[in-house]
C-alpha beads as a LAMMPS data file, in Angstrom:
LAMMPS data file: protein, C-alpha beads

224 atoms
223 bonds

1 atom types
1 bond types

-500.0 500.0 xlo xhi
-500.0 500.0 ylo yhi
-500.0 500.0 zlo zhi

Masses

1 110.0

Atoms # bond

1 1 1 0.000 0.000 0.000
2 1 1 1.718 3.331 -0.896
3 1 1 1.111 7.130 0.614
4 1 1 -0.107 10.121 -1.183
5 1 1 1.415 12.976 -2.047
6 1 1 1.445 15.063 0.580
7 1 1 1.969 18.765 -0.912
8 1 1 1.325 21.332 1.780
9 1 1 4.287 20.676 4.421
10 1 1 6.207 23.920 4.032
11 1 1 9.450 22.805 2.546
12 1 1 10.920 24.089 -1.005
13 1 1 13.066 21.282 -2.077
14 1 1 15.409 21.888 -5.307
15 1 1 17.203 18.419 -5.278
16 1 1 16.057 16.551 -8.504
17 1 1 16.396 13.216 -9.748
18 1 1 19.954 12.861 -12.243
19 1 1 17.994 11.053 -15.291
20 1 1 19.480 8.558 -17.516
21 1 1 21.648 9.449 -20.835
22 1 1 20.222 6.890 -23.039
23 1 1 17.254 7.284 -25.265
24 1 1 14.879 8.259 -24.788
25 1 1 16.415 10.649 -22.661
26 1 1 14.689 12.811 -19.829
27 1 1 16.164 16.244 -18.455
28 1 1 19.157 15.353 -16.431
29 1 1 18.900 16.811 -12.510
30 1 1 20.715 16.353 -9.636
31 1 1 20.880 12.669 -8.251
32 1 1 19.559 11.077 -5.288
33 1 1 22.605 10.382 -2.570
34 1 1 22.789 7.207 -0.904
35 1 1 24.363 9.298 2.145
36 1 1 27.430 6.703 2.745
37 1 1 29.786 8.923 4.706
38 1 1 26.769 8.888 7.132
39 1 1 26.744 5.473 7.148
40 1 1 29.630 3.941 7.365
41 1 1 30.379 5.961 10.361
42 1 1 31.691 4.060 13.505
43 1 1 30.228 4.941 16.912
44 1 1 33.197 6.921 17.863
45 1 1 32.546 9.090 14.656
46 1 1 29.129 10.014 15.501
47 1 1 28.371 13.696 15.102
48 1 1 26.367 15.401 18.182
49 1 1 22.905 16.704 17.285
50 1 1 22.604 20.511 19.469
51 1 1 18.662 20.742 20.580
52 1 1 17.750 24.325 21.331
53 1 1 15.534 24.967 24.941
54 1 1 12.200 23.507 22.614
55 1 1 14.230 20.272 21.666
56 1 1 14.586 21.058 18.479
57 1 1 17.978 20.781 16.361
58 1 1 20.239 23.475 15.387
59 1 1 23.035 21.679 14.159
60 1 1 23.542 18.894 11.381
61 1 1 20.535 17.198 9.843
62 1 1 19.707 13.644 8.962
63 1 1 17.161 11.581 6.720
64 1 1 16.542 8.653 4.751
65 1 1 15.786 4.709 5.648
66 1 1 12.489 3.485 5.559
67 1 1 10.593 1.203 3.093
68 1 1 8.737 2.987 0.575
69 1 1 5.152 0.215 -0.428
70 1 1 3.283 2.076 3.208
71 1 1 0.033 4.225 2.763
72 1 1 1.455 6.643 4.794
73 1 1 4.420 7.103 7.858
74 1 1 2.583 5.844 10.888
75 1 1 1.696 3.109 9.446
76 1 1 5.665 2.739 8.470
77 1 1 6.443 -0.405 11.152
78 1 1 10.494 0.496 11.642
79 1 1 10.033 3.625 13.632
80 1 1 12.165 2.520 16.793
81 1 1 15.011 0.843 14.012
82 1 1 15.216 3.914 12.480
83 1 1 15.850 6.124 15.951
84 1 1 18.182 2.949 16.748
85 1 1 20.137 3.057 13.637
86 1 1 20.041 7.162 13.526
87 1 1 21.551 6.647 17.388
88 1 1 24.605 4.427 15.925
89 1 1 25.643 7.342 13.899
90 1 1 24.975 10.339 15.823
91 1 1 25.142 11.352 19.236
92 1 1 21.312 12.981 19.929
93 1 1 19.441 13.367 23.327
94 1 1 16.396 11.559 23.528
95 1 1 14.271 14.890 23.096
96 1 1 15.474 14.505 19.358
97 1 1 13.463 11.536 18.705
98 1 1 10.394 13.367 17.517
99 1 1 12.326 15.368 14.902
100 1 1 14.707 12.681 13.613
101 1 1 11.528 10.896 12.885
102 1 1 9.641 13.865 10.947
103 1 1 13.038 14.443 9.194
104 1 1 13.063 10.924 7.875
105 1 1 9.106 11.085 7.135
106 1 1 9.521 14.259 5.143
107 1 1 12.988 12.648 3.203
108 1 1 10.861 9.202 2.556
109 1 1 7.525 11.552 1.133
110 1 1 10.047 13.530 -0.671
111 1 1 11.432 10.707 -2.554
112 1 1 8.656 9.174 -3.243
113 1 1 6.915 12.065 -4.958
114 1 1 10.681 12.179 -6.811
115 1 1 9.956 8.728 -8.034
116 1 1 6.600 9.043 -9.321
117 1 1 7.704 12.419 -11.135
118 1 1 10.763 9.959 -12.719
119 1 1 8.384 7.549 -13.762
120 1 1 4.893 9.497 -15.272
121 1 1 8.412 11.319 -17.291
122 1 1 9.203 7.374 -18.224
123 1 1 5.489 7.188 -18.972
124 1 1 4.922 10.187 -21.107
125 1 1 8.216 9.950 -23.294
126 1 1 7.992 5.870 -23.918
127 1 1 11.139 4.939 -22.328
128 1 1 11.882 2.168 -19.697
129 1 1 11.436 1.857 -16.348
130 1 1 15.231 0.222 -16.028
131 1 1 16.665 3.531 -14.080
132 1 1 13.824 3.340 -11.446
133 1 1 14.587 -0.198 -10.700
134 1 1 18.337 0.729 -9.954
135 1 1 16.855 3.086 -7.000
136 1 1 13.998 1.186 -6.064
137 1 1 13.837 -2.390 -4.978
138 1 1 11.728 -4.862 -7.549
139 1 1 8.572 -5.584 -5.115
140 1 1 8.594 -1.644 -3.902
141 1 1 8.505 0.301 -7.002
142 1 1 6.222 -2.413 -8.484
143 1 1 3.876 -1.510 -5.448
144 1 1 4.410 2.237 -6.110
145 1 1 3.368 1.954 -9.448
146 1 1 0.575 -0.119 -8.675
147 1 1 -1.089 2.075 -6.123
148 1 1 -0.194 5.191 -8.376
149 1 1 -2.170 4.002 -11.146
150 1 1 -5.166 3.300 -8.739
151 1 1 -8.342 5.720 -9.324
152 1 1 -8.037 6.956 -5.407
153 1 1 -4.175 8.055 -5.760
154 1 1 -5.087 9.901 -8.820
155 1 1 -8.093 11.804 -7.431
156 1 1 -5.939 12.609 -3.964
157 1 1 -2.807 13.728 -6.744
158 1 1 -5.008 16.080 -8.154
159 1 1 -6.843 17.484 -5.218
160 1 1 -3.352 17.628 -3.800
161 1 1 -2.382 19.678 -6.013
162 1 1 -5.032 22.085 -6.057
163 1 1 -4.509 22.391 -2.398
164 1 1 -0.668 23.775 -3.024
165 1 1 -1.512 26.399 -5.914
166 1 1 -3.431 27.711 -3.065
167 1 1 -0.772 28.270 -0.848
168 1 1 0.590 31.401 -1.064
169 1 1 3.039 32.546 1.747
170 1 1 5.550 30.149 1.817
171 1 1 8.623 30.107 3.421
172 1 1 12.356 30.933 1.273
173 1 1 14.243 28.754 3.860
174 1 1 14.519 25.810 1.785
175 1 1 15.690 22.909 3.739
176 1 1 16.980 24.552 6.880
177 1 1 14.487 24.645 9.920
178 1 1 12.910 27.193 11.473
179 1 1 14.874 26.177 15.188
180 1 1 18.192 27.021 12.964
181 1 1 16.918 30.434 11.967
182 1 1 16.286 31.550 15.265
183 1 1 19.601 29.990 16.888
184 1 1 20.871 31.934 14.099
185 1 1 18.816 35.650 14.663
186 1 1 19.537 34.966 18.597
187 1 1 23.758 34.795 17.959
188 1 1 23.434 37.600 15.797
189 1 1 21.709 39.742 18.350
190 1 1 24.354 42.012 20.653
191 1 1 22.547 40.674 23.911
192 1 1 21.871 37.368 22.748
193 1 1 17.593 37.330 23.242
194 1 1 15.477 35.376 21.342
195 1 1 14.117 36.830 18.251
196 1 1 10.251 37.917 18.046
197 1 1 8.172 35.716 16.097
198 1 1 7.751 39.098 13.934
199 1 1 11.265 38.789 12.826
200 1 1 11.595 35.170 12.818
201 1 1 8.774 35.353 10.050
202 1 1 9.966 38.670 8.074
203 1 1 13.479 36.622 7.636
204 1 1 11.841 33.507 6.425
205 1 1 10.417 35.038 3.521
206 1 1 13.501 37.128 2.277
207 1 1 13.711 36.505 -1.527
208 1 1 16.195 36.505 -3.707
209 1 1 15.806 39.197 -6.498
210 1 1 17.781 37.141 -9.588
211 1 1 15.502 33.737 -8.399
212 1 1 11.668 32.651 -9.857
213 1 1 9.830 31.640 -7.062
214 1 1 6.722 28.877 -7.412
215 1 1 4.514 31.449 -5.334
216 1 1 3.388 35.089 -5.387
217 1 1 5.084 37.576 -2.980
218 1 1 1.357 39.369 -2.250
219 1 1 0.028 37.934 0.918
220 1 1 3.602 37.617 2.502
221 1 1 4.192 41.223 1.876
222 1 1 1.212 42.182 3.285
223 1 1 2.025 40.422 6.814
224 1 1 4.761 42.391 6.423

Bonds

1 1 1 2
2 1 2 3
3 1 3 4
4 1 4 5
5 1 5 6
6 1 6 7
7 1 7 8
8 1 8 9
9 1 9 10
10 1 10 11
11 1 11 12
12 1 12 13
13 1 13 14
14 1 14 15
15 1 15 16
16 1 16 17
17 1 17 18
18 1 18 19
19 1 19 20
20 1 20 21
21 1 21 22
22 1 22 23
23 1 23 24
24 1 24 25
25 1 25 26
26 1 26 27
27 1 27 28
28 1 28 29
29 1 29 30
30 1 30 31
31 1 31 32
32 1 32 33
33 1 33 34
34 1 34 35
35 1 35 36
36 1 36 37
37 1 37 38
38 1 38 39
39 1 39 40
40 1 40 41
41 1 41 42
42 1 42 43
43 1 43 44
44 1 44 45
45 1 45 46
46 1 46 47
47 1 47 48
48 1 48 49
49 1 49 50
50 1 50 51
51 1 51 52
52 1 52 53
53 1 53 54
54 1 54 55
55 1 55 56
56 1 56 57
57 1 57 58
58 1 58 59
59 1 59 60
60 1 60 61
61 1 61 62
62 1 62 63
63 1 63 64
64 1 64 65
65 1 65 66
66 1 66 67
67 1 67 68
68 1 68 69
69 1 69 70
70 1 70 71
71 1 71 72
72 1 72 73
73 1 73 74
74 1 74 75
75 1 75 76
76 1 76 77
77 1 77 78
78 1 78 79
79 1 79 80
80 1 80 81
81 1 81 82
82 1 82 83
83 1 83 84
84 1 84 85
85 1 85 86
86 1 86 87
87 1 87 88
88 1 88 89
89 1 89 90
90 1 90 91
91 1 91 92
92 1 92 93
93 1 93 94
94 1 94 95
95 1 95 96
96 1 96 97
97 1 97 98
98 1 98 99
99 1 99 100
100 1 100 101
101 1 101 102
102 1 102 103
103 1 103 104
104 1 104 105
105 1 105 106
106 1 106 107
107 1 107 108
108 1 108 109
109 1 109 110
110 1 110 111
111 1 111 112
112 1 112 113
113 1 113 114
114 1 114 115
115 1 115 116
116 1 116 117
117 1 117 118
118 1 118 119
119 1 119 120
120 1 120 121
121 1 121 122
122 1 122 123
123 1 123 124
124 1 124 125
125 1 125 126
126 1 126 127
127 1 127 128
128 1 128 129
129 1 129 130
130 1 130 131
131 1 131 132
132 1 132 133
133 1 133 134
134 1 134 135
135 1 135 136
136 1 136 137
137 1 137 138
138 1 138 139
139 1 139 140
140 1 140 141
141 1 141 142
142 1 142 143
143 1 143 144
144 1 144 145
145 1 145 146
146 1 146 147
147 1 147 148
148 1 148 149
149 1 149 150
150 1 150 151
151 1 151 152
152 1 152 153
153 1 153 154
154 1 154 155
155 1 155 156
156 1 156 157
157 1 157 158
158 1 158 159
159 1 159 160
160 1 160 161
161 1 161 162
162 1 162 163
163 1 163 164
164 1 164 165
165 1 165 166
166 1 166 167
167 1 167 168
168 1 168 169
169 1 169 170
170 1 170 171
171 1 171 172
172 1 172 173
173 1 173 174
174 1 174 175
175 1 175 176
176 1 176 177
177 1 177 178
178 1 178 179
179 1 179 180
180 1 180 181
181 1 181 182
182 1 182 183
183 1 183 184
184 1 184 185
185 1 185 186
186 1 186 187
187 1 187 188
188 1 188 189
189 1 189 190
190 1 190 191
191 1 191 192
192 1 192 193
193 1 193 194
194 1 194 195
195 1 195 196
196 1 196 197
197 1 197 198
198 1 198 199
199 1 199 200
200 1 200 201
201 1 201 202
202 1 202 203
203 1 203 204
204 1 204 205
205 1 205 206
206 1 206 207
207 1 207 208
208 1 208 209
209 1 209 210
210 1 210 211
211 1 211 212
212 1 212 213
213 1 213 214
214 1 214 215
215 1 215 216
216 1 216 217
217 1 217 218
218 1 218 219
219 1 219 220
220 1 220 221
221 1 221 222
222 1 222 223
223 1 223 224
């Protein structure tokens, strides 16, 4: 059984799939990482995880590892494995379980909706399915596509959908959290306070003059 897409969380991710050179081709992006200098780190080579006052990270980040044929993450049975395995490689207080686990949730949705873009691309331009199988193992992606095909996953696709077009004040952060941007704003203050949830919000939504952004600038300006 395979999840939806879930299009409203509030993260603007620009890491693409690296398509295949052979013919048919498909427009080339940046590839998926299977993240091994994270894993093949010993216990002595862990890297600590800082949790701000809320428990909430401000240092390095971590994703990835979880089966991908599940409706949707709680139903995803390796939970405790992955806070285990996440444990083996970094050094994180137990307040950090909560957001290791949404990280990895919002990786595994992530590459998911990656997958399916990959293969409706595979669909549309006649070419084989060969590249997905590298990433995906045999019984998972045939799952995937299964369930994508379904009537259900292609009604809740396009309702999804409609649902982010109408989201228009997003955040500019892209990956980084909003616990990082206000460790940041608080070091950056002369007497070290915590920054006002007015500020916290005004430098979320900085944008970049030379970049296209998916959303209008209206609303956000206006909370200005």
């Amino acid at each position: 059984m395979i999840e939806t897409d879930n299009v409203a969380h509030e993260r603007e991710s620009e890491t693409m799939i690296e398509r295949s050179s052979e013919a048919p081709k498909i427009k080339k992006h940046r590839g998926l990482t299977k993240k091994t200098n994270i894993h093949a780190r010993t216990l002595e080579e862990r890297t600590p995880i800082i949790l701000n006052c809320y428990g909430q990270p401000i240092g390095p980040t971590t994703t990835e590892f979880a089966p991908l044929n599940y409706v949707d993450w709680p139903s995803v049975p390796t939970h405790d494995q992955i806070w285990e395995y996440v444990l083996e490689k970094f050094m994180i207080p137990p307040e950090g379980r909560s957001w290791v686990l949404e990280t990895v949730n919002l990786s595994w949705r992530g590459y998911k909706s990656k997958l399916k873009k990959m293969y409706l691309e595979a669909v549309e331009k006649g070419s084989n399915l060969d590249e997905l199988y590298e990433l995906v193992p045999e019984d998972e992606l045939k799952d995937l596509i299964s369930y994508w095909n379904t009537s259900p996953a292609k009604e809740q696709s396009k309702k999804n959908k409609r649902n982010r077009e109408k989201l228009d004040d997003m955040h500019t952060m892209g990956p980084s959290s909003y616990a990082a941007l206000r460790h940041k704003l608080k070091q950056e203050d002369p007497n070290k306070q915590e920054p006002s949830k007015a500020k916290v919000y005004r430098e979320s939504r900085i944008r970049n003059p030379k970049k296209t952004y998916k959303t209008s600038y209206g609303n956000t300006k206006a909370n200005m």
